[in-house]
N, C-alpha and C positions, 0 to 999 in steps of 0.2 A: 504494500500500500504506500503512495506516496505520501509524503510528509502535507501538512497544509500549507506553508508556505512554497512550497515548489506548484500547488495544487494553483494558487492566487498568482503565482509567478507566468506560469501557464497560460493562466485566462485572459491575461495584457499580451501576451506574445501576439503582435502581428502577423500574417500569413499572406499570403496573395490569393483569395477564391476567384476561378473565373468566370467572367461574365459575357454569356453569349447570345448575342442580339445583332442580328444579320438578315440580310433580306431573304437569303438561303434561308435561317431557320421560319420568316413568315411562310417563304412558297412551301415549307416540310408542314407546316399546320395547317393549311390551306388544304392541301392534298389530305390530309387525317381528318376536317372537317368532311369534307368532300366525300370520305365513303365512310363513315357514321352516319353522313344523311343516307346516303344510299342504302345501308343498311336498314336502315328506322325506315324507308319508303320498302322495301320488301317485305319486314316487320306488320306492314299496318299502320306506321307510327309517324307521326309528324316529325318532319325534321326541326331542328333545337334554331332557333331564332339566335343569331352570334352576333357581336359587335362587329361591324364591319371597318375596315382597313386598318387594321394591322400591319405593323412594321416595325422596323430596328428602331430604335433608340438613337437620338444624334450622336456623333463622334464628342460633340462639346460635351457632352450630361455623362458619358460612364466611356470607357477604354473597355480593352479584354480582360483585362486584371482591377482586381478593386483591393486594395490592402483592408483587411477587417481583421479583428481580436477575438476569441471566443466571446469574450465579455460583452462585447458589442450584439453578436449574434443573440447570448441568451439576453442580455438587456430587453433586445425589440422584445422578442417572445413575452418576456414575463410582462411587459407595459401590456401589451395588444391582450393578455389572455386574463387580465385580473379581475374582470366580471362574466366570470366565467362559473361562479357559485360552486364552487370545489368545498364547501362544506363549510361549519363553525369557526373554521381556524382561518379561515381567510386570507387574509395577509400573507399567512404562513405556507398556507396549501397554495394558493398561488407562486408563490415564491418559488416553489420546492416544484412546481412545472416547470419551471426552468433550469433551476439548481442539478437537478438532477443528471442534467445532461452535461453539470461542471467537468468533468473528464473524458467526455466524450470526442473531442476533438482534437485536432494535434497538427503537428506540420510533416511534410514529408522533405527530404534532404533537399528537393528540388525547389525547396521552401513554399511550396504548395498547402492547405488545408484540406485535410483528408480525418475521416474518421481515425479515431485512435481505437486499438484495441479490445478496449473497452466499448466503443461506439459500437464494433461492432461483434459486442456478446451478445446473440440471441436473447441469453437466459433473464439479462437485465434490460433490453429495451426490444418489447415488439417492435418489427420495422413498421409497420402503417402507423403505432402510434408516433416512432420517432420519425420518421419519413412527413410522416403531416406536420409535426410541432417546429420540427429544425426547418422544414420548409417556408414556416412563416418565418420565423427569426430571420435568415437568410433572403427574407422577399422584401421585409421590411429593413432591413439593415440596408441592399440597396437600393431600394427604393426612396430610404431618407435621404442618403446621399445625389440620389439623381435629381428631386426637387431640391434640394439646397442650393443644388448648381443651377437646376431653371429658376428658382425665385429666390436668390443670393438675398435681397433684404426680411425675407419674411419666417416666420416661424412654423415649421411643419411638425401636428400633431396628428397621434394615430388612433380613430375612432372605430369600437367594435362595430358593423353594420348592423348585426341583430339589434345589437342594442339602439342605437339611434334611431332605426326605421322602427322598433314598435313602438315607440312616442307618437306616429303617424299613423301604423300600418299595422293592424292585429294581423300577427303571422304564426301564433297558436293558440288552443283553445275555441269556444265556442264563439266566439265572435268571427271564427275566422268564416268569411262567406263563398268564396272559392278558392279551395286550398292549393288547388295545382294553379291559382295564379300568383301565389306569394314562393314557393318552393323553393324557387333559381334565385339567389341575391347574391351578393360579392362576399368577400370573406371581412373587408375592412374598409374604411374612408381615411385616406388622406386628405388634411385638411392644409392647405399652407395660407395662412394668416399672419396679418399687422394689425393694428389701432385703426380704424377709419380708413380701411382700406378692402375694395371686394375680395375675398378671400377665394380660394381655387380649389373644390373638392375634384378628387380623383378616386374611383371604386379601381378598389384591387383584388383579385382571387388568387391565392397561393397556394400552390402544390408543392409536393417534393415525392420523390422515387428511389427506390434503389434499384431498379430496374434499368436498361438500357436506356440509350439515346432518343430511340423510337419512340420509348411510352413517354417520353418528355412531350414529344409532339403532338402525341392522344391527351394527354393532360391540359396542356394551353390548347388546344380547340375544345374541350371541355369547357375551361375558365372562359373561355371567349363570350359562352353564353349565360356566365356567370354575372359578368361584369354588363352586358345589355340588358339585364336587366332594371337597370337605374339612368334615371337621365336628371339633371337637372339644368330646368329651361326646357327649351326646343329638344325636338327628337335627335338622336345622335351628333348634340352637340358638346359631349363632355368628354370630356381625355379622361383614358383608364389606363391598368398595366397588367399585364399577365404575366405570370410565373411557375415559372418547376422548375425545382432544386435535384439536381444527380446527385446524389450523395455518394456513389461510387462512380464517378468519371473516371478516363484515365489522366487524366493530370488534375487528377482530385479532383473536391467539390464546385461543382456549375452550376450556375443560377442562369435559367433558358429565364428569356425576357422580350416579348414586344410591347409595347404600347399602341395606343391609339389617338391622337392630337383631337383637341376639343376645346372650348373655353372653359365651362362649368364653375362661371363666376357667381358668387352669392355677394350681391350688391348691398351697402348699407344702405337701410332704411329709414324713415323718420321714427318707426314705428317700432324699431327694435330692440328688444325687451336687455335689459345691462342678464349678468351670468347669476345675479342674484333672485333675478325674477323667478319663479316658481314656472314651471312649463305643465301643460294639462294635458293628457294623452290625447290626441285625434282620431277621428275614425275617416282616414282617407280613402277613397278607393282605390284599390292596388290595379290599377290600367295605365298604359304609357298608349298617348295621341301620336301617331305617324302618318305624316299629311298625303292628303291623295296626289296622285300623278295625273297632269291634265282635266284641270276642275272637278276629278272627280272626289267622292266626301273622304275625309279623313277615316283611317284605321284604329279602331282599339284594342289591342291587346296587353297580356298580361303583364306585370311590373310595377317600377313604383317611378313616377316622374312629380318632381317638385315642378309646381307652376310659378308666377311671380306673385298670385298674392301670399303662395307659402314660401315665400322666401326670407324673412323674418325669422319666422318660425323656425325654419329649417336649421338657419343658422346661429339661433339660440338652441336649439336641440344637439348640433355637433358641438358647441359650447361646453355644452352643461356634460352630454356626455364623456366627451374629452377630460374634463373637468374630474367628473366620477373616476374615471380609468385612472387620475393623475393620485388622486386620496384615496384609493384600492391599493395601487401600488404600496402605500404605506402602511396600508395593512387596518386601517381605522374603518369600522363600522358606521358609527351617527355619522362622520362627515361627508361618507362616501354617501348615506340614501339621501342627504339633502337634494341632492343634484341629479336623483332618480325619479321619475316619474310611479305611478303606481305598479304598470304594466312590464316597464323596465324593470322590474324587481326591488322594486324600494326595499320593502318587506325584507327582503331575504338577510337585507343588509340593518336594519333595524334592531336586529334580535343580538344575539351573545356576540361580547367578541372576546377572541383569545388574550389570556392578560399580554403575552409579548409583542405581538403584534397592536393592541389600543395603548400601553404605554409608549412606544414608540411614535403612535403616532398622536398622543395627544402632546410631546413636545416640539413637535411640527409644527400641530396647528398656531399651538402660541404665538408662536416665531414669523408663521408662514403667512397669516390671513390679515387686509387690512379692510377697513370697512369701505372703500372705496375701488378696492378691486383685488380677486382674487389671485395670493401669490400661492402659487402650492409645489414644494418640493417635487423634485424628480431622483427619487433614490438613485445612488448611481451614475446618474449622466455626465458625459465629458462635457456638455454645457452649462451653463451656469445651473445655480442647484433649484435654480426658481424657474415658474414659469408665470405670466400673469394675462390673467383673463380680463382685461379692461372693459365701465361699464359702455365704451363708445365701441364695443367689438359689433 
């Protein structure tokens, strides 16, 4: 067993993971969509409704190589997965979805990241659960870094999509009214925001495989139809990003990646509620408008599209959610449900919390909160240790 300080030495070691996004890999998913429908049309079955144009990633926004830390990896993961209701202990079970994977990773001579040993013991990580979790870490790791480099002044935060969309959108339970139209939703919202300025969501669905190269491209034509389904504004005008993680490349771990260019601006309003406001669940209807061809009537189908009187809304809802994900991470109960909706699982967060995880973070809050805008620690971040939700957001 390693010592824990070699264990923490580890986890800062930089690596090179590669990052592959080529016009080649859009035409490989393309062709993988292409006979999925085919199949589904032999089947009986409708073909999957996908975001259309996909493609590589600019040369300015990410290289083939991307230097990242393990620490980095599990950082995204445990931010993105802490309302994820893993039990009583909260803070602590959340945590430990990521911790877990602390030795899983390593470098190879070629200074490559590559599963370590450990990563890959059958006996202590099934691969689809570790294959789906390192997948986010990994989607969101460059993902952060490719918005930093397209919106260099602004602050990019990572909000769970379940959780933001049922503020809106009953996606289970009996309110739900057609269930195969909520089903397909992205995995997460990228949100890149400043103070008084429209902020730029982008829906993202993340995979990861330890399968070959192939199933990398069954995966993002998958996700392709993950991320169509969310618009907001107009019909396919929002940039999104696809992903799947190899976790056994040959030059180690690769993070397959297209994107899709869009605006998917949430404009400031006059009407816009400050991060304190209390937000009331919606009952939207889950249908996305795509406009007819040649005066003929507009199409509706399934999905979720923010229109512009919900645009206020919307963007006190990535808020407030963001907000929650930021005071989960530190493990606190009451501060995390303030910023929950009923539907969102207020409740769940209301009831016990672990003494280590609420002492920790009731010397947070002290520190962290002022009554004119929220500042809320980010355990761990290489950026500063605050972040702040202004009520002019």
């Amino acid at each position: 067993m390693a010592e824990a300080a070699e264990v923490l030495e580890e986890l800062v070691q930089s690596w090179s993971v590669q990052v592959h996004s080529t016009s080649a890999l859009a035409g490989a998913v393309a062709d993988a969509a292409a006979k999925d429908d085919k199949e589904r049309r032999e089947d009986g079955r409708e073909p999957l409704r996908r975001k259309p144009g996909l493609r590589a990633l600019p040369a300015t926004e990410v290289g083939p190589f991307l230097k990242l830390t393990p620490w980095e990896v599990l950082h995204s993961l445990g931010r993105a997965t802490v309302l994820s209701r893993q039990g009583a202990g909260r803070g602590l079970a959340e945590h430990w979805g990521c911790l877990k994977y602390c030795q899983a990773m390593d470098g190879s001579s070629a200074r490559y990241m590559t599963l370590s040993e450990e990563g890959l013991n059958p006996r202590r990580h099934y691969k689809t659960v570790q294959s789906g979790e390192l997948g986010i870490g990994f989607a969101l790791a460059v993902a952060e870094y490719v918005l930093t480099k397209r919106y260099p002044d602004h602050v990019v935060s990572i909000v769970d999509a379940d959780i933001a969309l049922q503020a809106g959108w009953a996606l289970v339970g009996k309110d739900v009214k057609r269930r195969d139209w909520v089903q397909r939703r992205p995995d997460f919202f990228l949100e890149a925001w400043k103070p008084g300025a429209p902020s730029k969501v982008i829906p993202i669905a993340c995979k990861g495989t330890h399968a070959k190269t192939q199933y990398a491209h069954t995966q993002l034509a998958s996700a392709s139809a993950l991320v169509e389904a969310v618009h907001v504004g107009p019909w396919n005008q929002t940039p999104t990003l696809v992903t799947s993680t190899e976790l056994l490349g040959q030059g180690g771990i690769t993070v397959h990646v297209l994107h899709a260019p869009g605006d998917g601006s949430l404009p400031v309003t006059a009407d816009a509620p400050d991060a304190d406001h209390a937000l009331d669940d919606r009952n939207f209807y889950p249908d996305v408008r795509i406009p007819g061809d040649d005066g003929e009537d507009e199409q509706r189908v399934s999905g979720f599209q923010v229109l512009p009187d919900q645009y206020a809304w919307f963007r006190s809802a990535l808020a407030r959610s963001g907000a929650a994900g930021v005071m989960g991470f530190t493990g606190g109960g009451q501060p995390t449900a303030r910023y929950l909706t009923q539907r969102q699982g207020r409740r769940h967060f209301e009831g016990f919390t672990h003494a280590g995880g609420g002492s920790c973070r009731t010397s947070i809050t002290r520190s962290a909160v002022s009554p004119s805008s929220e500042r809320i620690m980010s355990s761990g971040s290489t950026a500063p240790g605050w972040r702040r939700f202004p009520v002019s957001r």
